[in-house]
N, C-alpha and C positions, 0 to 999 in steps of 0.2 A: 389446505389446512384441515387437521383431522380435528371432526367433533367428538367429545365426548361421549360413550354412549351409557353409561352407567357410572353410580356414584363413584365406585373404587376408582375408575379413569379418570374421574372429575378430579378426585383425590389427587391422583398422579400429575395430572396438570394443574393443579394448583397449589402443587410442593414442587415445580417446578421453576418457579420465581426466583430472582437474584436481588439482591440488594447491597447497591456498593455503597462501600464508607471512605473516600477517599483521606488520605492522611499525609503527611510533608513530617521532613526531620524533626521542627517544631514538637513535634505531637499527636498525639488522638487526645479527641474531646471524651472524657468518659460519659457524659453526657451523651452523645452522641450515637459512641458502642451502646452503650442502654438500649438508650428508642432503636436502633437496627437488631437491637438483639431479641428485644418483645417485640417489634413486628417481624422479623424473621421469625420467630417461637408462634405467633398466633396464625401467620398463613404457612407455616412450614416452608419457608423459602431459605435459600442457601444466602449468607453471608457472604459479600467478596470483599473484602479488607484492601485495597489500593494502596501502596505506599508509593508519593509521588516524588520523580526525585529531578530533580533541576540539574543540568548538565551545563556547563560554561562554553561559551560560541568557541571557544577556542581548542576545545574537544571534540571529537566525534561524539555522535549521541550511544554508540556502544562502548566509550570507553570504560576502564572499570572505576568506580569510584566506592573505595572501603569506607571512606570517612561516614558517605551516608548512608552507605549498607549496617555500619556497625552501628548503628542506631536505628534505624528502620527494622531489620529483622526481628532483635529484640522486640518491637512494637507488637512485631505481625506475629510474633509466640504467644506474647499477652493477651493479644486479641484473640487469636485459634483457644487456648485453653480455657478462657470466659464464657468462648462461643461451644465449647464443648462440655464446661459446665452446667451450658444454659438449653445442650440439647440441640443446640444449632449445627447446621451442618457450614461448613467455611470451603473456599476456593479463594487464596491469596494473588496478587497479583503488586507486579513492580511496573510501572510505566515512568519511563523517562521522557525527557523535552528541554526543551530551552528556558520555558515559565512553567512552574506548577498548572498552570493552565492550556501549556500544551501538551504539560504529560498527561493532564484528565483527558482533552480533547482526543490526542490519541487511541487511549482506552476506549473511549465510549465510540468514538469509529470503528473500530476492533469487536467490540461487542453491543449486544443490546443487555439493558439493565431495565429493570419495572420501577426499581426507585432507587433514586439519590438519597443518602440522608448524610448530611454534613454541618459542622459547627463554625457559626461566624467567629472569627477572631476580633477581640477589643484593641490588639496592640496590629499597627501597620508594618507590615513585612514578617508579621506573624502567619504562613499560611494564604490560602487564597484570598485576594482582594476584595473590596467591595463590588468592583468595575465585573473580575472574575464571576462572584457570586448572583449577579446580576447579568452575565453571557447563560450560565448555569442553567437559571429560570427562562430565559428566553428562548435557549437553542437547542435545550438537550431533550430529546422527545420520550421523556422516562419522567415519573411522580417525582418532584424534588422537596422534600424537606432540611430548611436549616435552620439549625437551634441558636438561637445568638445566644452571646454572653453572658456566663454566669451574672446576676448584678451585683457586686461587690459592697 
């Protein structure tokens, strides 16, 4: 591992942070974009927008599926140009699986991330589970934050 050896380096490794915001057809929490958008902005860390998409057993997992792309993409434009309003740097990303929970799992084996920041859903089968959010905190070895629900 290379240390540091002066501030400017320090700088460089420490705008090299990722922060994924994982997200399902459902939606993004704007909530959520927020807080990843001010702490990507305060440690200069890159943005990674996640659009998670659930594949049916009866499919391969590369088959292609527009329904959910033609809603996810839109998402991840919304996303990129807020996060470039806000000075953020972004690197998008699609992971598919069987559950919204195996396309995160997948990704976060794929890559390492410094933190999670994700929104509890109020409505069941909105998004990742409770069961889900609770593997999250236990097994994924990155900072997780999640925002629950607006209160109404």
């Amino acid at each position: 591992m290379k240390i540091p050896r002066n501030r400017s380096e320090q700088a460089q490794t420490a705008a090299q942070g990722r922060i994924l915001i994982p997200f399902t057809a459902q939606g993004l929490s704007q909530r959520a974009l927020d807080a990843a958008l001010r702490l990507a902005r305060a440690e200069r860390a890159t943005v990674v927008p996640a659009f998670l998409v659930r594949v049916p057993r009866t499919l391969p997992l590369d088959s292609p599926l527009p329904a959910a792309c033609s809603v996810g993409m839109p998402l991840q434009e919304v996303i990129e140009q807020q996060a470039g309003a806000a000075g953020v740097a972004v690197d998008a990303r699609v992971s598919r699986g069987r559950t919204y929970r195996d396309a995160l799992g997948r990704l976060l084996a794929q890559e390492p991330f410094e933190r999670v920041v994700i929104a509890a859903t109020g409505e069941p089968g909105n998004g990742l589970a409770e069961h889900d959010l609770a593997w999250l905190l236990s097994e994924v070895p990155a900072e997780v934050l999640i925002l629950r629900p607006a209160l109404g």
